[in-house]
N, CA, C and O atoms as CSV, one atom per row, in Angstrom:
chain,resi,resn,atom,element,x,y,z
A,1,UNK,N,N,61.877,-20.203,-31.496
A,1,UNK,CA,C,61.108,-19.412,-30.560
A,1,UNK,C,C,60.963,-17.981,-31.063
A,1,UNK,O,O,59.919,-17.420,-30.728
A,2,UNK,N,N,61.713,-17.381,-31.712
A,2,UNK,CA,C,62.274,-16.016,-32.109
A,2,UNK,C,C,61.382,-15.536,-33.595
A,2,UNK,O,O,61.199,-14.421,-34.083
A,3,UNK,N,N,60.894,-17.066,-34.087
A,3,UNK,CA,C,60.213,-17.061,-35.361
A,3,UNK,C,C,58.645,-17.012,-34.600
A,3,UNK,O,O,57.787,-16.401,-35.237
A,4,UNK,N,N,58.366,-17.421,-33.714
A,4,UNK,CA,C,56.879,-17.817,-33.210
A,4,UNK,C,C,56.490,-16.290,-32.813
A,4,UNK,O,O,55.479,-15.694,-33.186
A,5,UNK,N,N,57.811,-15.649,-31.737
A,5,UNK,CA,C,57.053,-14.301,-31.011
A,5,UNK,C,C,57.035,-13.512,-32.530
A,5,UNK,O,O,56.129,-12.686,-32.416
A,6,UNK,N,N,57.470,-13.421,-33.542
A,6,UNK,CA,C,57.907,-12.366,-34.808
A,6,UNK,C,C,56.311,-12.703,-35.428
A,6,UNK,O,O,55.632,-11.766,-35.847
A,7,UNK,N,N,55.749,-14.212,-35.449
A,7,UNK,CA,C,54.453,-14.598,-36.271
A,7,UNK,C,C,53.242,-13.879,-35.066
A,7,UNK,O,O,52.583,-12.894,-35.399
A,8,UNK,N,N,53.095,-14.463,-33.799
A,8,UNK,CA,C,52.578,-13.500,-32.622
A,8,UNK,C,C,52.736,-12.104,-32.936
A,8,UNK,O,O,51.595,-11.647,-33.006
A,9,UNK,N,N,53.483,-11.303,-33.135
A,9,UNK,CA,C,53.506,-9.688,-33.190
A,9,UNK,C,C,52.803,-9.346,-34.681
A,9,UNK,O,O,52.054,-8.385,-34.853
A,10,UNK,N,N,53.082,-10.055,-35.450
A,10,UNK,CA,C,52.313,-9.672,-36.904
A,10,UNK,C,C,51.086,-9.972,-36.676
A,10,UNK,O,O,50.396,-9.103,-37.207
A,11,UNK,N,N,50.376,-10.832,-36.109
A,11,UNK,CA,C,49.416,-11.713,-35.844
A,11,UNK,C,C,48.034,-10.103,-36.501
A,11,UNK,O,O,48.498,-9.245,-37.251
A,12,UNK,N,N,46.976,-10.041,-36.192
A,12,UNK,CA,C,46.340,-8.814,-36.295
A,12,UNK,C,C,44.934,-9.340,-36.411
A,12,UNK,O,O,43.958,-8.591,-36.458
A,13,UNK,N,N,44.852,-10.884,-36.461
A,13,UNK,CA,C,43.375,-10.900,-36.248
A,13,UNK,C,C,42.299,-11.213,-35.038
A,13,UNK,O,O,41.190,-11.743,-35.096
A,14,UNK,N,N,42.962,-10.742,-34.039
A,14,UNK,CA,C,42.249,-10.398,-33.056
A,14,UNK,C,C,41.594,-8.948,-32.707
A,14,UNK,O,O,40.633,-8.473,-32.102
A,15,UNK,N,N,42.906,-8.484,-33.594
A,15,UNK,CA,C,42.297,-6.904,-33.307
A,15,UNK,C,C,41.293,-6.311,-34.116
A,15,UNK,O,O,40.942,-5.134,-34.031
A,16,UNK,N,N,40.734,-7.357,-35.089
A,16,UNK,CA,C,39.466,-6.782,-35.741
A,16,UNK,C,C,38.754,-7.420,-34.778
A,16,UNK,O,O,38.308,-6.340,-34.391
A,17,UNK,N,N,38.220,-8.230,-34.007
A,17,UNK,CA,C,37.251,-8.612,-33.163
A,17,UNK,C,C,37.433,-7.524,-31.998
A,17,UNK,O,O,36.303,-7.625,-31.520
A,18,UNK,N,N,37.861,-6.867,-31.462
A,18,UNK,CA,C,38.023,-5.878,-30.550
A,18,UNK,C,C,37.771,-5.076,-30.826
A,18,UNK,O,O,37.159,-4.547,-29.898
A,19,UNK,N,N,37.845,-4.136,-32.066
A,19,UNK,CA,C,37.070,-3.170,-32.562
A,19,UNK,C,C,35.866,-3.455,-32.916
A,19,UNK,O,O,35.074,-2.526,-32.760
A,20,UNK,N,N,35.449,-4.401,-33.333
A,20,UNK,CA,C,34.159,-4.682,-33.567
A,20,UNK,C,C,33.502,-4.777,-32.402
A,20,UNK,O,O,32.297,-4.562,-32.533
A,21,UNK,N,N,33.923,-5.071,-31.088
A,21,UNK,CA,C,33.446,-5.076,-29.660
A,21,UNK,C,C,33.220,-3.543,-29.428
A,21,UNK,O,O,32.075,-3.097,-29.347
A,22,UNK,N,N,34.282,-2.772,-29.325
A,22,UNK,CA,C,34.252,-1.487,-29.418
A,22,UNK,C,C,33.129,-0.849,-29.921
A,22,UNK,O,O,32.307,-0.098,-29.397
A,23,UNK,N,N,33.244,-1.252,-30.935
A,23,UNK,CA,C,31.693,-0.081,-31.742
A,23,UNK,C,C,30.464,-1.069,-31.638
A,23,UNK,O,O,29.488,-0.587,-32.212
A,24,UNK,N,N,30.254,-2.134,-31.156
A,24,UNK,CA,C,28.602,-2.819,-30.323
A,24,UNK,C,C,28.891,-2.055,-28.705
A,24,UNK,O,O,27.837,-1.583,-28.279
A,25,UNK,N,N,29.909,-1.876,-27.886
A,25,UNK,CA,C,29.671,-1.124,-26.644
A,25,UNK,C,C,29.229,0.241,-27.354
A,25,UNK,O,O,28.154,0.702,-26.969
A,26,UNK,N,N,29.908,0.929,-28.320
A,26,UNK,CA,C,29.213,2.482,-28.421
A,26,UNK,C,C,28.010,2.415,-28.536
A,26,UNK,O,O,27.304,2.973,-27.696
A,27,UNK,N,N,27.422,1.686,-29.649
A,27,UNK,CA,C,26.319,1.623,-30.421
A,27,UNK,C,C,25.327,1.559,-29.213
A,27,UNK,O,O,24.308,2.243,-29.122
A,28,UNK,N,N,25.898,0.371,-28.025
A,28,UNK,CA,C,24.285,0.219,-26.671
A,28,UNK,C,C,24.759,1.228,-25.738
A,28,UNK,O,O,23.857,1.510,-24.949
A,29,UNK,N,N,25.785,1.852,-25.536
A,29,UNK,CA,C,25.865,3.366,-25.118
A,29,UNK,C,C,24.727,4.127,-25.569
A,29,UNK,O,O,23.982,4.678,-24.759
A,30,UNK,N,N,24.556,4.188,-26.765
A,30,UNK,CA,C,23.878,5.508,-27.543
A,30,UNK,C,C,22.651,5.399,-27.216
A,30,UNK,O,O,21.873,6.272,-26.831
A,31,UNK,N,N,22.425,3.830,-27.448
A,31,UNK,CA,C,20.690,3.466,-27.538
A,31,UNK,C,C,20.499,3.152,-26.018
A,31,UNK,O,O,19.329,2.953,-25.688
A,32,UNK,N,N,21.375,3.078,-25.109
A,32,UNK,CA,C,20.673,3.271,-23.552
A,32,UNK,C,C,20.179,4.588,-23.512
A,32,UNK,O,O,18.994,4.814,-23.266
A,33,UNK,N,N,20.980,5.448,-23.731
A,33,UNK,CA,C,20.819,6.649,-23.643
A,33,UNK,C,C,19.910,7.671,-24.855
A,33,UNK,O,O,19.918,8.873,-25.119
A,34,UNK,N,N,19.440,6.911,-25.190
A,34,UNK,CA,C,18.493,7.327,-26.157
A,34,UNK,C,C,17.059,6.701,-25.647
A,34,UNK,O,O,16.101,7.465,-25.769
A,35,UNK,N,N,16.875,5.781,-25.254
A,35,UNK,CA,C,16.145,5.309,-24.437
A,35,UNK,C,C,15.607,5.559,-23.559
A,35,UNK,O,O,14.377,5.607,-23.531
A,36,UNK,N,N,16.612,5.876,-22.232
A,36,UNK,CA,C,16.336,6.531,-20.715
A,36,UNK,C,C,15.643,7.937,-21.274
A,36,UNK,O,O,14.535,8.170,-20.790
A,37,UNK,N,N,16.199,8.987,-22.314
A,37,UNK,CA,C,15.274,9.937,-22.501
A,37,UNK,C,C,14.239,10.039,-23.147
A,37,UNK,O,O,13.544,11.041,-22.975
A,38,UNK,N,N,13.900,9.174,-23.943
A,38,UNK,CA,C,12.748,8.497,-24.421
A,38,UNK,C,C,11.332,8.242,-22.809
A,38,UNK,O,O,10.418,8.957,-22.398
A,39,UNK,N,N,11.889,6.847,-22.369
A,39,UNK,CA,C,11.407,6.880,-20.928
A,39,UNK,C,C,11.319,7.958,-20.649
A,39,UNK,O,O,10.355,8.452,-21.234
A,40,UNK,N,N,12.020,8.912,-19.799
A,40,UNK,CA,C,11.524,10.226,-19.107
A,40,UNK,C,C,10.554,11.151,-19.730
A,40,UNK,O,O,9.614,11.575,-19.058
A,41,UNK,N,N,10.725,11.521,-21.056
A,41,UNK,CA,C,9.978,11.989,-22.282
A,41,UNK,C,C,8.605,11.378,-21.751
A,41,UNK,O,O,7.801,12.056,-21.111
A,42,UNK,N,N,8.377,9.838,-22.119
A,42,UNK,CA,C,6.574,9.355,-21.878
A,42,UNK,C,C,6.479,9.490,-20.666
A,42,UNK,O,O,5.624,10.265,-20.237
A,43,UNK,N,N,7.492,8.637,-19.589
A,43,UNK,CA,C,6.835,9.447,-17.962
A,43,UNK,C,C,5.975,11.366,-17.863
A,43,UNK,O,O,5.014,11.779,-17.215
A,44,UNK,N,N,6.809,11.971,-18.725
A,44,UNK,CA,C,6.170,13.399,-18.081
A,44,UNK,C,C,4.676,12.877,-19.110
A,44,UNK,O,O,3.618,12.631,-18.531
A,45,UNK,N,N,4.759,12.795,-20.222
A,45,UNK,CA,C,3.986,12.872,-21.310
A,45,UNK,C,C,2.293,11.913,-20.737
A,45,UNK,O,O,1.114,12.255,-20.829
A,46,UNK,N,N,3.032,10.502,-20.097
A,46,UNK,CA,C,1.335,10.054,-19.471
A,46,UNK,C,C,1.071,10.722,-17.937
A,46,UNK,O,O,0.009,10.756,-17.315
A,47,UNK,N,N,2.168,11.153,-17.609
A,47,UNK,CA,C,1.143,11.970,-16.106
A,47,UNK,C,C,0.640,13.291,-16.269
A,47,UNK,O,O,-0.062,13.767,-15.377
A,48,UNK,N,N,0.969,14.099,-17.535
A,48,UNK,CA,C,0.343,15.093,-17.804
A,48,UNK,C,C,-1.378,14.672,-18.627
A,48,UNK,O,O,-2.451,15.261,-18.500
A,49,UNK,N,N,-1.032,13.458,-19.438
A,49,UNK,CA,C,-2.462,12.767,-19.699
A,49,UNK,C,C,-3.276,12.409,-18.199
A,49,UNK,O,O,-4.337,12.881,-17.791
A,50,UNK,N,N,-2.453,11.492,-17.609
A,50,UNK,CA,C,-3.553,11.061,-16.525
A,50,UNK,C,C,-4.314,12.140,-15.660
A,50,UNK,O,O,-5.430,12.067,-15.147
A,51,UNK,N,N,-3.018,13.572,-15.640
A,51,UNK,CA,C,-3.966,14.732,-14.784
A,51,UNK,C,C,-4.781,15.336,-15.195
A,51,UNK,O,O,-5.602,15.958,-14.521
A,52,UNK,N,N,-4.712,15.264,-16.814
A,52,UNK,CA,C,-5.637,16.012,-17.903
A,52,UNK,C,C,-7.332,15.026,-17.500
A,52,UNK,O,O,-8.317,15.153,-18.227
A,53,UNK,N,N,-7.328,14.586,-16.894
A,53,UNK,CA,C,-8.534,13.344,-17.097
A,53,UNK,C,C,-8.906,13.168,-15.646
A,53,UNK,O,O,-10.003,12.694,-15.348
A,54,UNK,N,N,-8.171,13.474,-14.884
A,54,UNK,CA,C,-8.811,13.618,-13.340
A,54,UNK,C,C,-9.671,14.832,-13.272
A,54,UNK,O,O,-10.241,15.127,-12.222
């Protein structure tokens, strides 16, 4: 039993899949938010067109 928890504690390849989770959550952090101001950016950008044309 004492040999299994010692192979369990060395174990370490889970923790590259968790970091790799880690930096795909940053990465769609960035690009939501690169996005939403993008969006707001063309919102002002076509209602200043559409008033330009009324």
């Amino acid at each position: 039993m004492l040999r299994l928890l010692a192979r369990f504690q060395k174990d370490e390849s889970g923790a590259t899949a968790i970091e790799y989770g880690l930096i795909a959550a940053g990465i769609s952090v960035a690009i939501i938010a690169v996005v939403q101001a993008l969006g707001t950016n063309l919102n002002t950008t076509f209602s200043n067109v559409s008033s330009a044309l009324e």
